[in-house]
C-alpha positions as CSV (number, residue, x, y, z in Angstrom):
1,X,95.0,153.1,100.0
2,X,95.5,149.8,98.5
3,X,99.0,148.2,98.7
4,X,100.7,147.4,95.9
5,X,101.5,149.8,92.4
6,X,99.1,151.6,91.1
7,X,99.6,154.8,88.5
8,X,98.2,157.0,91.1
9,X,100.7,156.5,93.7
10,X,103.5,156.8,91.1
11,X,102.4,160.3,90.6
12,X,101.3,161.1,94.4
13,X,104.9,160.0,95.0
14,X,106.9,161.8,92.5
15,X,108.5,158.6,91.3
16,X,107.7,159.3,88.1
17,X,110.4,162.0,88.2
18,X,112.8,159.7,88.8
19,X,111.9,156.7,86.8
20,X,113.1,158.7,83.5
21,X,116.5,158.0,84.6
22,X,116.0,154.1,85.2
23,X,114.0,152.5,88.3
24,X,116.0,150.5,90.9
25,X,114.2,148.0,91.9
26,X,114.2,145.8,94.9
27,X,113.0,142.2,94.6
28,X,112.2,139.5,97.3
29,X,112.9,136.4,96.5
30,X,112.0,134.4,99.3
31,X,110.6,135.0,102.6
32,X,112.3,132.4,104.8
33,X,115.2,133.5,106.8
34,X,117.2,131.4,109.4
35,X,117.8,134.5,111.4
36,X,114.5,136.3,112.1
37,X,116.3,139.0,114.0
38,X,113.9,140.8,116.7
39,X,114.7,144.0,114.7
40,X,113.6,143.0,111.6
41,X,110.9,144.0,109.6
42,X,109.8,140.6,108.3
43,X,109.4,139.2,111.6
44,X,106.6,141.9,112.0
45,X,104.2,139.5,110.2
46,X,106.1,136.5,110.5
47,X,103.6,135.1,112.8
48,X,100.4,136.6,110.5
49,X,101.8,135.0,107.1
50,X,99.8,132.5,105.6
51,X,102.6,129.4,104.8
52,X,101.9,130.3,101.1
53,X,103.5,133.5,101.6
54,X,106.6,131.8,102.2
55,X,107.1,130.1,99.0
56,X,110.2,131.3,96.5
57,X,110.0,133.4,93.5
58,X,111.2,131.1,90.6
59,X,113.9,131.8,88.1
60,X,111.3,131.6,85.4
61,X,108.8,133.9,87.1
62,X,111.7,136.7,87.5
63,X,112.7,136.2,84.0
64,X,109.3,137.4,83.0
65,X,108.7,139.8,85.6
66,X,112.2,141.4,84.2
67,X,111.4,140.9,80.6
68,X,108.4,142.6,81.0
69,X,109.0,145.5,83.6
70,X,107.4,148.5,82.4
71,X,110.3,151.1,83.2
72,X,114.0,151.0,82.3
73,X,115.9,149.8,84.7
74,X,119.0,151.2,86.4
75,X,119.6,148.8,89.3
76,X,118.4,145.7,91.2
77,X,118.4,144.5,94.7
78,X,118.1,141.2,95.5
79,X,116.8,140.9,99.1
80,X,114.6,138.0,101.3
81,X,114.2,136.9,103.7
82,X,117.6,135.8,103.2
83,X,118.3,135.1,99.3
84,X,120.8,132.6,99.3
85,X,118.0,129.8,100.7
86,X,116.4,130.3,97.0
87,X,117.5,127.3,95.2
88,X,117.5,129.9,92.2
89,X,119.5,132.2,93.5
90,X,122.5,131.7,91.7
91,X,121.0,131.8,88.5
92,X,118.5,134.6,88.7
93,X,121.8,136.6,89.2
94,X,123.5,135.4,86.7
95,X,121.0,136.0,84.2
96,X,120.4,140.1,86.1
97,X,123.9,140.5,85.0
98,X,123.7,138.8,81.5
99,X,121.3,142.1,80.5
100,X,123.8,144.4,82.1
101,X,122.0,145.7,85.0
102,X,124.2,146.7,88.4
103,X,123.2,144.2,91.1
104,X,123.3,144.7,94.6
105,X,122.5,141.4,97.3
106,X,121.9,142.0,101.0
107,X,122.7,138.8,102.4
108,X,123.1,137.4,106.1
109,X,125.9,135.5,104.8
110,X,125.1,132.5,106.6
111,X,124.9,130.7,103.3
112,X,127.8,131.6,100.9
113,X,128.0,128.4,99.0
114,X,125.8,130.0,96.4
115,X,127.4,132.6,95.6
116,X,130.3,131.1,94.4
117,X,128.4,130.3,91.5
118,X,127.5,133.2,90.6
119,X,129.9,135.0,87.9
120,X,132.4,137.4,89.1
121,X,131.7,140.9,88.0
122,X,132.3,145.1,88.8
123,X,128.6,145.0,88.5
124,X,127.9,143.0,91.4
125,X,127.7,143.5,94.6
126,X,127.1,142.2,98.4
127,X,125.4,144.0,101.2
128,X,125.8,142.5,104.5
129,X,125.6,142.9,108.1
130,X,126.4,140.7,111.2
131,X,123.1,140.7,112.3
132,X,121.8,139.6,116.4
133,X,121.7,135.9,116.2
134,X,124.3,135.4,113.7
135,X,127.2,134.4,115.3
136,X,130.7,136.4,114.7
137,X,133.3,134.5,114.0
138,X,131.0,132.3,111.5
139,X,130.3,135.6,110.3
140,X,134.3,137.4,109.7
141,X,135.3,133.7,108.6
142,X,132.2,133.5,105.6
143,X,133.3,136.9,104.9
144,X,136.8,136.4,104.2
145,X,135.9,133.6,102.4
146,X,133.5,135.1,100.4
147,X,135.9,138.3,99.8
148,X,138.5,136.6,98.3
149,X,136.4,135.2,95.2
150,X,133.8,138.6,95.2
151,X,135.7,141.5,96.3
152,X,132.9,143.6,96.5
153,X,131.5,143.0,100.2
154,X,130.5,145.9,101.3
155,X,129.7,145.6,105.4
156,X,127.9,147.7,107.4
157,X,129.1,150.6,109.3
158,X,129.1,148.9,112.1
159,X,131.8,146.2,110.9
160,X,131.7,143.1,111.6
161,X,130.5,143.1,115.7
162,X,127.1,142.5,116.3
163,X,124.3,144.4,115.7
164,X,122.9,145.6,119.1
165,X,119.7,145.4,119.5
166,X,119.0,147.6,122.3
167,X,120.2,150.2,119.8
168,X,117.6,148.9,117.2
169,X,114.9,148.3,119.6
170,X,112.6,150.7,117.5
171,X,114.1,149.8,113.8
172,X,110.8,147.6,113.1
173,X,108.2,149.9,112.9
174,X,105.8,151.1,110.3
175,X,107.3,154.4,110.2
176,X,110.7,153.3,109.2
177,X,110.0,150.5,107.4
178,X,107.5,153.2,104.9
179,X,111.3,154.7,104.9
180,X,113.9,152.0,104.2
181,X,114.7,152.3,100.8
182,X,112.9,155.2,100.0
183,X,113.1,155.4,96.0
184,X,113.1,151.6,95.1
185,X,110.0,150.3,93.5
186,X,109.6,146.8,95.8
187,X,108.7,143.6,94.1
188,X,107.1,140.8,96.0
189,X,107.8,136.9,95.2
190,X,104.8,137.2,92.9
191,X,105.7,139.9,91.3
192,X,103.3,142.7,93.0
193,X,105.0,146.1,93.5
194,X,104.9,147.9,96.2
195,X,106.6,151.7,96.8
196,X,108.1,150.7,100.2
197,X,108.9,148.3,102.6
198,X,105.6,148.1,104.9
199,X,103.4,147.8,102.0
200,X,104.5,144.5,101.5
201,X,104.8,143.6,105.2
202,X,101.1,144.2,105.4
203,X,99.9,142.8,102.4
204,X,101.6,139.5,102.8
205,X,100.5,139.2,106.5
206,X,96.4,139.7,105.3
């Protein structure tokens, strides 16, 4: 099957079911990272990625993208690569929370700078983790910085030690990356959706 949406797979998948009540969807806005983990699923075709794949999705590309989505939607996850090296950032989530919609960022925070210039809101939101080549007290210091102007930082379970690989050795496979977040719809950087997080790997890497 062809990657990317098609109606067919929205029905094959049951999605439909759930798009009644809103779609959450989860857009890539870059694909450059300064991490590139060995557990992570980008770095899967980070060596087969044309250097076009690694341009940013513009503010005025995800305004129409948005504008014109075909399904309500409920909530939006901005994700990378790591987001913050998107010049846009800042102001594609702004505008995401000018039309009321709950947004959620997984971030590295490496790069924190640009969130501080994004409006503080209960709709907004901060994933994060301290990933393998991060290094941890960079990591706890950006977060208490970043926790005392957005107080919604959620970390993962894991807190803020370092991820350890050995225990993620087998995180970045197709398997579980057709799994990791089962339910969004995926949007690529130019604007291609895809129903989980290999599709794009392997279209990108073509």
């Amino acid at each position: 099957m062809k990657p990317g949406f098609t109606w067919h797979k929205i029905f094959r998948y049951g999605i439909i079911r759930r798009l009644k009540f809103g779609a959450s969807v989860s857009i890539t806005i870059t694909h450059r990272c300064n991490l590139y983990c060995d557990y992570c699923a980008l770095k899967l075709a980070h060596n087969k990625m044309p250097h076009s794949a690694y341009k940013d999705m513009t503010f005025e590309f995800m305004k129409k993208q948005i504008d014109n989505f075909p399904f309500k939607i409920r909530q939006i996850l901005i994700t990378g690569g790591e987001p913050a090296l998107n010049k846009d950032f800042p102001r594609i989530v702004n505008y995401l929370l000018g039309k009321g919609f709950c947004v959620v960022i997984y971030s590295n925070l490496t790069e924190i700078e640009p969130f501080f210039k994004i409006r503080k809101s209960f709709r907004f939101r901060i994933q994060s983790t301290c990933h393998q080549k991060m290094d941890v007290e960079k990591f706890d210091h950006n977060f208490r910085k970043l926790n005392q102007y957005h107080h919604h930082i959620q970390v993962d379970e894991l807190g803020k030690r370092r991820l350890d690989y050995s225990n993620l050795k087998d995180w970045c496979t197709v398997d579980t990356s057709k799994n990791y977040l089962k339910g969004y719809l995926r949007m690529g950087i130019d604007g291609i959706l895809f129903l989980n997080c290999w599709e794009p790997i392997e279209y990108y890497s073509r």
